[in-house]
C-alpha positions as CSV (number, residue, x, y, z in Angstrom):
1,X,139.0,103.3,73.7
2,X,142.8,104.0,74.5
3,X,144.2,104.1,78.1
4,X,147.1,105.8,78.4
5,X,148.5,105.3,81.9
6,X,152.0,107.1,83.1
7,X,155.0,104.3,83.8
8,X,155.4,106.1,87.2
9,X,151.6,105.5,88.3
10,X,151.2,103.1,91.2
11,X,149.5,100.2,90.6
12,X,146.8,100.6,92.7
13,X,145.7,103.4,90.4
14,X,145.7,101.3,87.4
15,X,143.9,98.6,89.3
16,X,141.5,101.7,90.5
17,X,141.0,102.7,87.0
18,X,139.9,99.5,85.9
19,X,137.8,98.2,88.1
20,X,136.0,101.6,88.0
21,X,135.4,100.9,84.2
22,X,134.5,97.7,85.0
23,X,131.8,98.5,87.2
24,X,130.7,101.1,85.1
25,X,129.8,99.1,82.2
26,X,127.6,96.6,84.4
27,X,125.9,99.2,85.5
28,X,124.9,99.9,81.6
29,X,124.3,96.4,80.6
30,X,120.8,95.6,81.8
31,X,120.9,91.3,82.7
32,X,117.6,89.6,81.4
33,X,117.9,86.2,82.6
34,X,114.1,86.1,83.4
35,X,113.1,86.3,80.1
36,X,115.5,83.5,79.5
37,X,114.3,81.5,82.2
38,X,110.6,82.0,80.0
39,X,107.9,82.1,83.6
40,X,104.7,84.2,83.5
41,X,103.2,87.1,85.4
42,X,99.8,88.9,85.5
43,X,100.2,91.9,82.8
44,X,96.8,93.3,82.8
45,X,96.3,94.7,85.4
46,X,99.8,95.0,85.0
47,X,101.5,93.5,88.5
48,X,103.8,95.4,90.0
49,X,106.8,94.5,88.5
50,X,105.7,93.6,85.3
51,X,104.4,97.2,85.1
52,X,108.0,99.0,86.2
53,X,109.7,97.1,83.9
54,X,106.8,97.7,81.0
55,X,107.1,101.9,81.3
56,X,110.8,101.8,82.5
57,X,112.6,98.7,81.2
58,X,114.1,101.1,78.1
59,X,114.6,104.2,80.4
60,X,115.6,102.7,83.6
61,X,118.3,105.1,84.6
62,X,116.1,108.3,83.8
63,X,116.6,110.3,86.8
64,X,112.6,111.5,86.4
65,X,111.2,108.3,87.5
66,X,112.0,109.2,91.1
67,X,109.5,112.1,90.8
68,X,107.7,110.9,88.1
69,X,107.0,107.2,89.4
70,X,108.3,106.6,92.7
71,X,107.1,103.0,93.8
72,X,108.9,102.0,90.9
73,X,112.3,104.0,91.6
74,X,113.1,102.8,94.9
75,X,111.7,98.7,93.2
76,X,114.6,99.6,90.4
77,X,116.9,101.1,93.1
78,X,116.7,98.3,95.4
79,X,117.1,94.8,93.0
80,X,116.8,95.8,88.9
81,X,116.8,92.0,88.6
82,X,113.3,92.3,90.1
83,X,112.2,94.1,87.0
84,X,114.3,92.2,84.7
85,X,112.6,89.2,86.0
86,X,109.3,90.3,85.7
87,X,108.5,86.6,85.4
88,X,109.7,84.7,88.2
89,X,108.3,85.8,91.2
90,X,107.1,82.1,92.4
91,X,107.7,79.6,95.2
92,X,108.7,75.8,94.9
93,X,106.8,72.6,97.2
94,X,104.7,75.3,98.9
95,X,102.2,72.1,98.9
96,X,99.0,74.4,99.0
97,X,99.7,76.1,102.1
98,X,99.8,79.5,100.7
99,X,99.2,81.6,104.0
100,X,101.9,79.3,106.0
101,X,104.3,79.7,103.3
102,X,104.4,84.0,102.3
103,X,103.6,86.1,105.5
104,X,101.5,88.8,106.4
105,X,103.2,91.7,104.8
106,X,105.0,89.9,102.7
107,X,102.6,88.9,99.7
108,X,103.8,90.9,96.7
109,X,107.0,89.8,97.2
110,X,105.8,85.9,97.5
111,X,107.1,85.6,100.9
112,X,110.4,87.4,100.3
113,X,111.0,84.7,97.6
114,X,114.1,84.0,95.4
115,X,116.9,85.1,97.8
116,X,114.8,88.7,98.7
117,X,115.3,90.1,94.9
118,X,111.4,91.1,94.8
119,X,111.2,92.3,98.8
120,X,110.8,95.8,97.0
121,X,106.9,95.2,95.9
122,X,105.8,95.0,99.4
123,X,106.8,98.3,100.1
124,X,104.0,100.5,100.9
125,X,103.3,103.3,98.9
126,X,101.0,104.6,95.7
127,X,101.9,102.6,93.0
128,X,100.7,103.2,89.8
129,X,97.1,101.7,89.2
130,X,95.1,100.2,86.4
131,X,91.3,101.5,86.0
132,X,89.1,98.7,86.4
133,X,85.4,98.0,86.8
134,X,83.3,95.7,88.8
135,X,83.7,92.9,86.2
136,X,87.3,92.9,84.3
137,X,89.4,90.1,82.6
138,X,92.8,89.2,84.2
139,X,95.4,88.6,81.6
140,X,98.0,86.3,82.5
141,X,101.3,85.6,80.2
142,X,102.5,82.4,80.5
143,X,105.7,82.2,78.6
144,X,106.4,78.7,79.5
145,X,103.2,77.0,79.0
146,X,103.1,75.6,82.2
147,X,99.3,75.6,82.4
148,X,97.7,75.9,85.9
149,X,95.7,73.6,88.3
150,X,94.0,76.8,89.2
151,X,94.3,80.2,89.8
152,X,93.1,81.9,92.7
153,X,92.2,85.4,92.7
154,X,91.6,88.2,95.7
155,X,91.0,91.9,96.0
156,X,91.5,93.9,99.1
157,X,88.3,94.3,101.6
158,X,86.3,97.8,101.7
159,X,88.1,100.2,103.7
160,X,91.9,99.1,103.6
161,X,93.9,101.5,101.9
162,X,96.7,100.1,99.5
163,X,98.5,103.7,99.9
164,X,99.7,103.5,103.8
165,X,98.7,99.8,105.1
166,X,101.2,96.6,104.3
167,X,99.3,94.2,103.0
168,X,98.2,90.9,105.3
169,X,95.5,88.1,103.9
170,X,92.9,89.1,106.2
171,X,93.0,92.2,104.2
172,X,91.8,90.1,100.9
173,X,88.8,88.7,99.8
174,X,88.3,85.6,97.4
175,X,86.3,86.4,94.7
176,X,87.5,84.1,92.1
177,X,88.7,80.6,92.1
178,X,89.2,78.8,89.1
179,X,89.7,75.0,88.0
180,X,92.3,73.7,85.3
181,X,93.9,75.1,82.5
182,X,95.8,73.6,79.9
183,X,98.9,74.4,78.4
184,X,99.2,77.5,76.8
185,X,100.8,81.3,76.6
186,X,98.1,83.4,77.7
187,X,95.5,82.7,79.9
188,X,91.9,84.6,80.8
189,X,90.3,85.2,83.8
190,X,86.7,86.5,84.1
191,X,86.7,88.5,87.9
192,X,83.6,90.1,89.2
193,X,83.5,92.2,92.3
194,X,80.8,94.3,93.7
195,X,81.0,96.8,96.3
196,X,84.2,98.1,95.7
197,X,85.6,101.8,95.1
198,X,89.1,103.8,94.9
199,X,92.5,101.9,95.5
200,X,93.1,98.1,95.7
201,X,95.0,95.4,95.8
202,X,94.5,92.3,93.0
203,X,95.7,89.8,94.5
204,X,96.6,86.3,92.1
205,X,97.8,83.6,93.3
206,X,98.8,80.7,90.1
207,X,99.1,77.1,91.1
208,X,101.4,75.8,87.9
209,X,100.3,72.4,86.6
210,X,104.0,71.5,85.7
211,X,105.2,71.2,89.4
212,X,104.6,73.0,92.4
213,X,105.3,76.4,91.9
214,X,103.0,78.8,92.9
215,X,103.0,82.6,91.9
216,X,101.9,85.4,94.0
217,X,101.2,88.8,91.9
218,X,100.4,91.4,93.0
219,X,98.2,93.9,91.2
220,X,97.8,97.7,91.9
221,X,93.9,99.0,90.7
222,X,91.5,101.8,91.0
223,X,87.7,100.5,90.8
């Protein structure tokens, strides 16, 4: 690519020009770190970012996704890092006090964790669900093998609505709590719920055996 800039030109232009181009290209050069950084997330049912990055991580900047999957446009509008880092949405020395630590309303987001990037997944809205029954498997990538002194597992009560209500823990229910796991990539969690029908909240909450970090995921499903 050849600039060709006019002797006479102000240097403000020049310096214009440039950092125009400059911007330009970061907006084209997606970062990854997360994947670097190697955490985990729920991916079936997919949480929330996990599943904006999964159908839009190639096609972020298609202009459709505003009509075509809204939750996920303003999530990619807000922080893209949020997508990119599908796998670090955790807390440090929380020390097991999970509702003192991430506030009503701010759940999905972990308690507005890692400087605000994920704030986006407590916004309320219809995001794209997963079609589940009353007994389903939670799969949970673990790209670190950090293993898990357990994992905790909630779905929203009878009667909320996940479309038009924030999201506070008297809204969940425990249905699930498990004990250790070992090491490994992928981990499987048997969940079964009775009495439930239309939208929901899955709510998973992963104590990491290699320190305390905690993740909070949130995941969007139709029963």
């Amino acid at each position: 690519m050849h600039l060709h800039v006019n002797a006479a030109s102000p240097r403000w232009a020049v310096r214009a020009l440039l950092a125009a181009l400059s911007a330009a290209l970061l907006v084209l050069t997606p970062w990854s770190g997360g994947t670097a950084s190697a955490h985990g997330s729920v991916v079936d049912p997919a949480s929330r970012n996990y599943g904006c990055w999964q159908r839009w991580g190639s096609d972020h900047l298609n202009p459709g996704m505003a009509q075509e999957d809204p939750m996920c446009y303003q999530a990619w509008q807000d922080n893209p890092n949020a997508m990119w880092n599908w796998n670090g949405l955790y807390r440090n020395n929380v020390g097991g006090n999970h509702q003192g630590q991430v506030p009503n309303g701010q759940l999905c987001s972990g308690g507005r964790t890692e400087g605000g990037r994920y704030n986006s997944l407590d916004t309320v809205g219809n995001w794209k669900k997963t079609q589940v029954g009353g007994n389903f498997t939670i799969r949970l990538d673990d790209q670190a093998s950090h293993g898990a002194d357990y994992f905790q597992v909630y779905v929203t009560r009878q009667g909320f609505n996940p479309n038009t209500q924030p999201l506070s823990w008297s809204n969940l229910e425990l249905v699930e709590e498990t004990g250790r796991y070992g090491p490994a990539t992928t981990y499987n969690i048997p969940v079964s719920v009775s009495g439930r029908s239309g939208d929901h909240i899955v709510y998973t909450v992963w104590q990491a055996s290699h320190m305390d970090q905690v993740y909070y995921l949130c995941s969007d499903v139709t029963f």
